[in-house]
LONUGU-945126 format. One record per residue (C-alpha): chain; x, y, z; residue in three letters; residue number from 1. Coordinates in Angstrom, 1 decimal. Each point is the difference from the previous one (the first is absolute). Example, Ala and Ser with C-alpha at 12.3 -4.5 7.8 and 13.67 -1.06 7.14 Angstrom:
// LONUGU-945126
   timar       px       py       pz   vexza   dokol
       A     12.3     -4.5      7.8     ALA       1
       A      1.4      3.4     -0.7     SER       2
//
This chain:
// LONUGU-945126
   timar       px       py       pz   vexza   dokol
       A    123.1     99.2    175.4     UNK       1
       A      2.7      1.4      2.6     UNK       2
       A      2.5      0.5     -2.2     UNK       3
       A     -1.8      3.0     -0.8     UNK       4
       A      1.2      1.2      3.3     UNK       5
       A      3.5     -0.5     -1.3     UNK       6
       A      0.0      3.2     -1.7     UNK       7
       A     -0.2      2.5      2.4     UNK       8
       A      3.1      0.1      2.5     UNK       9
       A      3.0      2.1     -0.1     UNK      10
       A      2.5     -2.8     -1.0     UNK      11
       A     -2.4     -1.0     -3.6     UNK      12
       A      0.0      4.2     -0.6     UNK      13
       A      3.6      0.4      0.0     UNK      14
       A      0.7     -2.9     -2.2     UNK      15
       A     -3.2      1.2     -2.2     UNK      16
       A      2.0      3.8     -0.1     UNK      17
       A      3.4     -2.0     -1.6     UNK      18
       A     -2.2     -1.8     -2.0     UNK      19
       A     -1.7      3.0     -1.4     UNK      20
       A      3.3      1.9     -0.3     UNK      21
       A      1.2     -3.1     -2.4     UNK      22
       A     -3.0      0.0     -1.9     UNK      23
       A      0.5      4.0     -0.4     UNK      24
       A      3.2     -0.8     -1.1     UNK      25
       A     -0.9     -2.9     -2.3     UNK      26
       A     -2.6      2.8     -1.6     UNK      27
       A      3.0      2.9     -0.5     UNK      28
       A      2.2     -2.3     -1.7     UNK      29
       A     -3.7     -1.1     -2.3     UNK      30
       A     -0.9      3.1     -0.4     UNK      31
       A      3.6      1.6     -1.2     UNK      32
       A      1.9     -3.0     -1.3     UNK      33
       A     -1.9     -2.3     -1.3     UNK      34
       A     -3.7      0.9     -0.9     UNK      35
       A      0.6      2.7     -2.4     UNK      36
       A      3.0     -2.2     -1.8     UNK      37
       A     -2.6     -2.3     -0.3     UNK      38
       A     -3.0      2.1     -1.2     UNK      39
       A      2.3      1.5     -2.7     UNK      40
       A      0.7     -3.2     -1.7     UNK      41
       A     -3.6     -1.4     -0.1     UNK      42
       A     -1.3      3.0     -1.2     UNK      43
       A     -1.8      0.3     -3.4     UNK      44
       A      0.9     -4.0      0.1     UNK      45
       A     -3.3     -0.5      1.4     UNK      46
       A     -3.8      0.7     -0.2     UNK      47
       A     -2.0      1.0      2.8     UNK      48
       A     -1.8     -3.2     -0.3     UNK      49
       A      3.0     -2.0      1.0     UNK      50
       A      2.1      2.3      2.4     UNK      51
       A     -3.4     -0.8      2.1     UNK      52
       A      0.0     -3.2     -0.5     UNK      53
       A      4.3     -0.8      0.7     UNK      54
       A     -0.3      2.2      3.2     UNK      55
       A     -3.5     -2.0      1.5     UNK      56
       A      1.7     -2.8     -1.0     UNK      57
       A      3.4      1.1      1.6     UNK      58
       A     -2.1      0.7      3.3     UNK      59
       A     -1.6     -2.9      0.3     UNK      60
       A      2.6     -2.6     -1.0     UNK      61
       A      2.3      2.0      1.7     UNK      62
       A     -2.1      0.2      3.2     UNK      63
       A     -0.7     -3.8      0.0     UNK      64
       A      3.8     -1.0     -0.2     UNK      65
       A      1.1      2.4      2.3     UNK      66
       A     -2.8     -1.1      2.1     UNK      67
       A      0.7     -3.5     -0.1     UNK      68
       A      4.0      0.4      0.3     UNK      69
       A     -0.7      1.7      3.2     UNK      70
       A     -2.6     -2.9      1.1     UNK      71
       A      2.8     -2.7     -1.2     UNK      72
       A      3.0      2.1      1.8     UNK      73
       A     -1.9      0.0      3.2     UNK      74
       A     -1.3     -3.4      0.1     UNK      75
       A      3.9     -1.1     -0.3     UNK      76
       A      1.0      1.2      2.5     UNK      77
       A     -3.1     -1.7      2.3     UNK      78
       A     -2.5      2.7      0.1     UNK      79
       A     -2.7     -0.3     -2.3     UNK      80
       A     -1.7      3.3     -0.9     UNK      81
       A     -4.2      0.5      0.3     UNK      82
       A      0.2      1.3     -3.6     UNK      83
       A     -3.7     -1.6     -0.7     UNK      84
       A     -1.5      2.4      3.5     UNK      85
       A      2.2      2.7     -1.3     UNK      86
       A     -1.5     -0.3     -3.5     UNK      87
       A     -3.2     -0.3      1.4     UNK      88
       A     -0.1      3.1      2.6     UNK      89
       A      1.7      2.4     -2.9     UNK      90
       A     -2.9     -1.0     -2.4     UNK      91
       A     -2.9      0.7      2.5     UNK      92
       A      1.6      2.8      1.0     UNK      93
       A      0.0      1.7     -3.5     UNK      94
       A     -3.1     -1.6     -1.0     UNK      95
       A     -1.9      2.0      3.0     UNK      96
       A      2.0      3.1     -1.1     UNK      97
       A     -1.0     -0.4     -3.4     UNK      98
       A     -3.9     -0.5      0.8     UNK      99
       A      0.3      3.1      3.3     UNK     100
       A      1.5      2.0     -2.5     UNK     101
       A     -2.4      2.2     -2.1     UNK     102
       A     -2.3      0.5      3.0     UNK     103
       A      3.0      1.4      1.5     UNK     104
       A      1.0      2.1     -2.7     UNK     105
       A     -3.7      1.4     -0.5     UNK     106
       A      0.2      1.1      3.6     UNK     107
       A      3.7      1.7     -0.4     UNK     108
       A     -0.8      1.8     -2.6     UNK     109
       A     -3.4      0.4      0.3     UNK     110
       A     -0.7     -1.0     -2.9     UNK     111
       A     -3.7      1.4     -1.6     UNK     112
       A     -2.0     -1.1     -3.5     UNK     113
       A      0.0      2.6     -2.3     UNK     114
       A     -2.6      0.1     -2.9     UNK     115
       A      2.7      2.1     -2.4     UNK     116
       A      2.8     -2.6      0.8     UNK     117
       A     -1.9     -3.0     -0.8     UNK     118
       A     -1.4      1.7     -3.4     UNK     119
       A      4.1      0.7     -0.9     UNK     120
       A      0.4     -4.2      1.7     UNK     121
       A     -2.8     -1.3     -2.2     UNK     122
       A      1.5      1.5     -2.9     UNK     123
       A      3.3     -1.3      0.4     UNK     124
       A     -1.5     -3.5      0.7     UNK     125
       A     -2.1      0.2     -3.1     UNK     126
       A      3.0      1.0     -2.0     UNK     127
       A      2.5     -3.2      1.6     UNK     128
       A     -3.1     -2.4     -0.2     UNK     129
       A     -0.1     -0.6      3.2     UNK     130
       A     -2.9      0.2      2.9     UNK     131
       A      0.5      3.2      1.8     UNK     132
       A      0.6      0.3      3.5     UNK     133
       A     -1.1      2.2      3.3     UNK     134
       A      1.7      3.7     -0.4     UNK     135
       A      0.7      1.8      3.0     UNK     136
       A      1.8      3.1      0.7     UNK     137
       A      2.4      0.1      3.0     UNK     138
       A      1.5      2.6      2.0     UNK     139
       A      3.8      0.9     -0.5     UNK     140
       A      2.6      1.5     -2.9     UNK     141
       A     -0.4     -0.7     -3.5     UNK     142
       A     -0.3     -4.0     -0.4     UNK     143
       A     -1.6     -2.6     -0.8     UNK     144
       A      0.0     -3.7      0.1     UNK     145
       A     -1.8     -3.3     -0.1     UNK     146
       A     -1.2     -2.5      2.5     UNK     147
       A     -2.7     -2.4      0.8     UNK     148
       A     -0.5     -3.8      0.5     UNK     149
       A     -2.9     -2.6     -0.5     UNK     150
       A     -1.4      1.0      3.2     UNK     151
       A     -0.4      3.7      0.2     UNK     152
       A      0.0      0.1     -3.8     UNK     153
       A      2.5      2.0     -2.2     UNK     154
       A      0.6      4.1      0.4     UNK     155
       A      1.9      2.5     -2.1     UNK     156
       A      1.1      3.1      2.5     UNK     157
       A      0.5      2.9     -1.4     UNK     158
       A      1.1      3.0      2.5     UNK     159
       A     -1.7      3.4     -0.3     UNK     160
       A      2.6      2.2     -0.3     UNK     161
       A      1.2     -2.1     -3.3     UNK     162
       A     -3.8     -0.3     -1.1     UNK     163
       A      0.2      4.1     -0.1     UNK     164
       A      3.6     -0.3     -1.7     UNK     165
       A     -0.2     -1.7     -2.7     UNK     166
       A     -2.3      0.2     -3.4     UNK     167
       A     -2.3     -2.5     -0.8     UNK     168
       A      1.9     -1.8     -2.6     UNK     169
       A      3.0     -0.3      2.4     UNK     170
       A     -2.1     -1.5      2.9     UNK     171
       A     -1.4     -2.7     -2.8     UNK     172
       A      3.5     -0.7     -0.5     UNK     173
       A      0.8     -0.1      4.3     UNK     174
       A     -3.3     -1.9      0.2     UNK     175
       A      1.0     -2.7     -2.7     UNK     176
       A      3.5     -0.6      1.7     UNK     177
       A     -1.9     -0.9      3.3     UNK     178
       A     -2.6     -2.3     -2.3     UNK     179
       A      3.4     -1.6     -1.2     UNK     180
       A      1.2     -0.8      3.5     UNK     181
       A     -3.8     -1.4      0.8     UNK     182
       A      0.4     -1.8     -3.2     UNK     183
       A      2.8     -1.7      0.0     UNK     184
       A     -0.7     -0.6      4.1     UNK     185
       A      3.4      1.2      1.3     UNK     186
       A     -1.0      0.7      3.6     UNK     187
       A     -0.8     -3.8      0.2     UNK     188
       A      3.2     -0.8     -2.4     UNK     189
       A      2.9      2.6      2.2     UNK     190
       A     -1.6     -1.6      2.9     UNK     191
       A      0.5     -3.7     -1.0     UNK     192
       A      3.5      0.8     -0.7     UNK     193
       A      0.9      2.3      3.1     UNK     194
       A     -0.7     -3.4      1.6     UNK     195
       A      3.4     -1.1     -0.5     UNK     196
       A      1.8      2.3      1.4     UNK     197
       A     -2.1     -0.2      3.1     UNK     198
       A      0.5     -3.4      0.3     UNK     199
       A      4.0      0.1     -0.8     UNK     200
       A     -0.2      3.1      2.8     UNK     201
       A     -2.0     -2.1      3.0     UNK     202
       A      2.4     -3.5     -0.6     UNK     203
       A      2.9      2.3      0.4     UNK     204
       A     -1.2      1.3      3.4     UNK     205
       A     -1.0     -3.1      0.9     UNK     206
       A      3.6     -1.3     -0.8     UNK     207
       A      1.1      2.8      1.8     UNK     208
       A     -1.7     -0.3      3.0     UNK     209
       A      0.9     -3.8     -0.1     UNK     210
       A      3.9      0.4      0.1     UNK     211
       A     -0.1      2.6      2.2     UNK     212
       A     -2.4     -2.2      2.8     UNK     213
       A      2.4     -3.4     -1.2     UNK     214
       A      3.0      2.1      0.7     UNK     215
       A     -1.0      1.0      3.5     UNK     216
       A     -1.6     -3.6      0.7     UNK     217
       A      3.2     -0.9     -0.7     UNK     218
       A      2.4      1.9      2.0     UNK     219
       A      3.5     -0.9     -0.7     UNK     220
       A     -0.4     -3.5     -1.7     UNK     221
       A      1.9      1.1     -3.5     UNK     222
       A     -2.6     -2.6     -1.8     UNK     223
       A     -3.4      1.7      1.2     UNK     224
       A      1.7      3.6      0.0     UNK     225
       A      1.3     -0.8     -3.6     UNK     226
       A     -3.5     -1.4     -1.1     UNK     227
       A     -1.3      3.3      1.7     UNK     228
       A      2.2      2.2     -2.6     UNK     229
       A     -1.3     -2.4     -3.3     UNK     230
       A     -3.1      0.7      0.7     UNK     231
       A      0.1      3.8      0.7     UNK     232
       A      1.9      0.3     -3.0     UNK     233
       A     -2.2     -1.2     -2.4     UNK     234
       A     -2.8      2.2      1.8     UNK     235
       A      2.3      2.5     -1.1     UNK     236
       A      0.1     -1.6     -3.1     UNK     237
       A     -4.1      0.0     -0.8     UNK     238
       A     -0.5      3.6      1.4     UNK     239
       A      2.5      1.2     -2.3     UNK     240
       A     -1.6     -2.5     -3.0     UNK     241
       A     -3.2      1.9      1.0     UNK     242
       A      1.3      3.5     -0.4     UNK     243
       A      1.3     -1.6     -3.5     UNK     244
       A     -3.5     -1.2     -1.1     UNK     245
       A     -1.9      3.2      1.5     UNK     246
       A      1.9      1.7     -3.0     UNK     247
       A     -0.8     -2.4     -2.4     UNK     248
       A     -3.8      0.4      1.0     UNK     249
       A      0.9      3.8     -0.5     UNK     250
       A      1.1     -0.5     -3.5     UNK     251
       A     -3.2     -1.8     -1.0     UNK     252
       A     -1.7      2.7      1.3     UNK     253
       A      1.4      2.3     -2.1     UNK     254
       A     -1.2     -2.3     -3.1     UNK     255
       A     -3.6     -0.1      1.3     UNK     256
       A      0.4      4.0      0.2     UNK     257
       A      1.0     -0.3     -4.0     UNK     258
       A     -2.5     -2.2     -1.0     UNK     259
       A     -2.7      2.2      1.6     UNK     260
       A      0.9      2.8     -1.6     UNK     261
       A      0.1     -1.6     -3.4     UNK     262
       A     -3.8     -0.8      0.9     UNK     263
       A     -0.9      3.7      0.9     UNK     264
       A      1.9      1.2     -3.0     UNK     265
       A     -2.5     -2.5     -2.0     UNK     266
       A     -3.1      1.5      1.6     UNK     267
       A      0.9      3.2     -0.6     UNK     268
       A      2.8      0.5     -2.0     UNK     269
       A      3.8      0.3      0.7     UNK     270
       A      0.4      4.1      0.1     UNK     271
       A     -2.9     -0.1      3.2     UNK     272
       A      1.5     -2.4      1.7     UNK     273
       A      3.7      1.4     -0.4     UNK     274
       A     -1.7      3.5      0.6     UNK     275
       A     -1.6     -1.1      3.3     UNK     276
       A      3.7     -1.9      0.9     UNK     277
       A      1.6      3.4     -0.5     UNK     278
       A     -2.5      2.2      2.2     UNK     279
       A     -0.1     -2.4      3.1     UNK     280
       A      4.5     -0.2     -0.6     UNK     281
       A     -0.4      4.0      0.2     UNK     282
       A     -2.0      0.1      2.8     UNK     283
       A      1.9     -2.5      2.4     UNK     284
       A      3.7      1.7     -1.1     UNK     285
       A     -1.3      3.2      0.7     UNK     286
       A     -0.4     -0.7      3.9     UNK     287
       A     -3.7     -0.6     -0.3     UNK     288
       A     -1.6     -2.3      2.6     UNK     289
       A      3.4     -2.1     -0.1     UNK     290
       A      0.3     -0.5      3.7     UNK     291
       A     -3.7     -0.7     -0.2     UNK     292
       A      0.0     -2.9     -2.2     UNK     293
       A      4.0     -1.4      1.0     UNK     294
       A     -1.7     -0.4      3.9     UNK     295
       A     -3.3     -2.2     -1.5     UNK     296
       A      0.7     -3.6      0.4     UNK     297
       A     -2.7     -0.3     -3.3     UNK     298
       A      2.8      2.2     -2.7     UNK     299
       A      0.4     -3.7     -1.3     UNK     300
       A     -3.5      0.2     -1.4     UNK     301
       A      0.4      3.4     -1.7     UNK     302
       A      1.0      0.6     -4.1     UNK     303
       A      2.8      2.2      1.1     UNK     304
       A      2.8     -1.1      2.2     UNK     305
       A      2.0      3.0      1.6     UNK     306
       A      3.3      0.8     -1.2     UNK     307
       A      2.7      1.9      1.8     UNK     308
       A      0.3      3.2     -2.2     UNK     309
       A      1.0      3.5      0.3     UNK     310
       A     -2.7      2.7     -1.8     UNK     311
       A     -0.7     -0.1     -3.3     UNK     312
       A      0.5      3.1     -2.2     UNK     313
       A     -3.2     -1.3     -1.5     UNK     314
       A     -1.9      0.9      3.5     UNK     315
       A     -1.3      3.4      1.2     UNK     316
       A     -1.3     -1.4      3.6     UNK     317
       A     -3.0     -1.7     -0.9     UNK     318
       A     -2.3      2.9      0.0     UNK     319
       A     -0.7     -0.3     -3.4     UNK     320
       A      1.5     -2.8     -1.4     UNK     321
       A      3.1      0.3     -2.6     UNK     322
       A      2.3      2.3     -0.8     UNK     323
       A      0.1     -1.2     -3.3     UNK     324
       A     -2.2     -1.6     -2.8     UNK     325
       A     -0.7     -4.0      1.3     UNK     326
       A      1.0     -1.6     -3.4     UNK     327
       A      3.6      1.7      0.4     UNK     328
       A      0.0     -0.7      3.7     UNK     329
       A     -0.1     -4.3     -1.2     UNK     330
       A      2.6      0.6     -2.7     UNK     331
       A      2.4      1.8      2.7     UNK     332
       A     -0.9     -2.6      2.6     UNK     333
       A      0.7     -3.2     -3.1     UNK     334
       A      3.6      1.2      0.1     UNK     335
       A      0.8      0.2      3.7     UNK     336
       A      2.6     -2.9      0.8     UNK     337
       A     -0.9     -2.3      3.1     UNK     338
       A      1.7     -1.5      2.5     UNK     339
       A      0.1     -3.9      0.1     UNK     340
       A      1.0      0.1      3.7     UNK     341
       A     -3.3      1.8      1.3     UNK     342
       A     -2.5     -2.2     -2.9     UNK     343
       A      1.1     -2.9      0.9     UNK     344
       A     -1.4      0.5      3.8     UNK     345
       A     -3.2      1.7     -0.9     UNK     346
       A     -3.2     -1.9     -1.1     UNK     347
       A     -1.0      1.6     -2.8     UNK     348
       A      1.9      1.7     -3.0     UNK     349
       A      1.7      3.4      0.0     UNK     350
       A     -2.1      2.1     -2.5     UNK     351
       A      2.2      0.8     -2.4     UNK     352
       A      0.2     -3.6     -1.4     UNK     353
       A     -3.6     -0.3      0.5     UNK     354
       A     -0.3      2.5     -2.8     UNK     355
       A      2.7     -1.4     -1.8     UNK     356
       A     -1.5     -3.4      0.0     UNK     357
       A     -3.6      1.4     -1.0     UNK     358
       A      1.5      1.9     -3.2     UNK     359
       A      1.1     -3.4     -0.8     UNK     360
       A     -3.5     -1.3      0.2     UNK     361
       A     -1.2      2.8     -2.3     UNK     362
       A      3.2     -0.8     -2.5     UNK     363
       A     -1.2     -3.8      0.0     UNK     364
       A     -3.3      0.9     -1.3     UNK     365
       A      0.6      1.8     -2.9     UNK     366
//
């Protein structure tokens, strides 16, 4: 295992600081070229159902190939990667991450049962036919979110300040988006896929680090110096793939965030649950606890991801709540246009088409 050492010197960073800055630029040119070309032409094309299933299957197919391509590219030019070690030290890596991780997060947030919460949990449960799990309120700004494994068993957080926010019919709604994300297991599912890009990420350092050591090995024979550059180049190459994937992953994300709202909207209706949307938008664009929440290394796990907005008109400093009524606050916030370039790098949905996409739920049920 000394490659591991191979990491860490001043050479492997600089090359790792290009790398990154053609993976940024990879990411610009997704994000304002090509992603939102492509999201307008599939759109209303496909159901939920099988966006989910095209992108999983576009990150893992796409993963494997590029994976192996890199394998195939190395081992032609006489050095043979350790993909199976690689393979190997990412999974146990994320598989201790993934069973360290609620104990960790019940000690960051300090996370306490609360009778009330489970009563509003057990309800929810009851209502999506499922077995309820543990409630616990945490410490921070209006949130909530969902985690849990076989383990430490399965959680639904709910932060005090948005247990004291929201009315009860909302936070049945909140609630059954978080049953949704423990039902349809996406923090096992997003982590299974954000394999790939690790993987794709570690062979391209590795590949890195291997031209750069062939190159000065050897000194100014044009074969070994030219081998040198191959190899660092398609290091450059598999960061950059990575950084392409992580995006991918991203998208999906967004999808699970859909699909778990379309379960809170069953438990308790679509109006809560684009109510509760609408509040927790409010809050965050109105200053809030944004710096709060944008500095936790958790915001992944939350129903709200942070947008970067000016004050709403709708807003009067959080001391009370709205300046206007909360059904007109969602219409107003239905129409507001969003910008493909910022979506298409955030994990979960910008609000606006969250609500859209929930009056389409309601629309498909009459």
């Amino acid at each position: 295992m000394v490659w591991l050492f191979w990491f860490y010197d001043p050479v492997t960073m600089l090359a790792l600081t290009l790398a990154y800055i053609a993976g940024f630029l990879v990411l610009q040119l997704l994000a304002i070229k090509v992603a939102p070309r492509v999201a307008a032409s599939l759109s209303g094309r496909l159901s939920l159902y099988t966006a989910m299933l095209l992108t999983a299957l576009l990150i893992l197919g796409g993963g494997v190939l590029a994976s192996y391509g890199l394998y195939y590219a190395a081992a032609s030019a006489g050095y043979p990667l350790p993909l199976g070690w690689l393979v190997a030290f990412i999974l146990a890596a994320n598989l201790l991450s993934y069973l360290a991780a609620p104990y960790m997060i019940n000690m960051a947030y300090g996370a306490r049962p609360s009778l009330e919460l489970q009563e509003i949990v057990d309800e929810a449960a009851a209502r999506a036919g499922m077995k309820p799990p543990k409630a616990v309120l945490v410490e921070g700004p209006p949130n909530a979110f969902a985690y849990g494994n076989f383990l430490s068993g399965r959680y639904v957080a709910v932060t005090r300040s948005l247990y004291e926010m929201l009315p009860r019919d909302e936070l049945l709604a909140v609630v059954g988006h978080e049953l949704g994300h423990h039902r349809h297991r996406d923090t096992v599912v997003i982590m299974l896929l954000g394999l790939v890009p690790s993987i794709l990420y570690y062979l391209g350092v590795w590949l890195i680090r291997a031209g750069l050591w062939a190159g000065a090995a050897g000194g100014r024979d044009r074969e070994e110096g030219g081998s040198g550059l191959y190899l660092a180049l398609l290091g450059v190459l598999g960061v950059a793939l990575s950084f392409v994937m992580q995006v991918a992953v991203l998208a999906f994300s967004r999808l699970r965030e859909y699909y778990a709202d379309s379960h809170g909207a069953s438990v308790a209706g679509v109006r809560p649950m684009q109510r509760a949307l609408a509040r927790l938008h409010l809050y965050y664009r109105g200053g809030g606890a944004r710096e709060m929440v944008e500095k936790s290394s958790l915001k992944a796990l939350f129903i709200y991801a942070l947008l970067d907005a000016a004050a709403s008109p709708f807003y009067s400093g959080w001391a009370g709540g709205l300046a206007g009524d909360i059904d007109e606050v969602v219409e107003s916030l239905k129409r507001e246009p969003v910008n493909p370039a910022e979506e298409v790098l955030s994990d979960h949905p910008p609000v606006p088409k969250r609500l859209r996409f929930l009056d389409s739920l309601a629309a498909a049920a009459r």
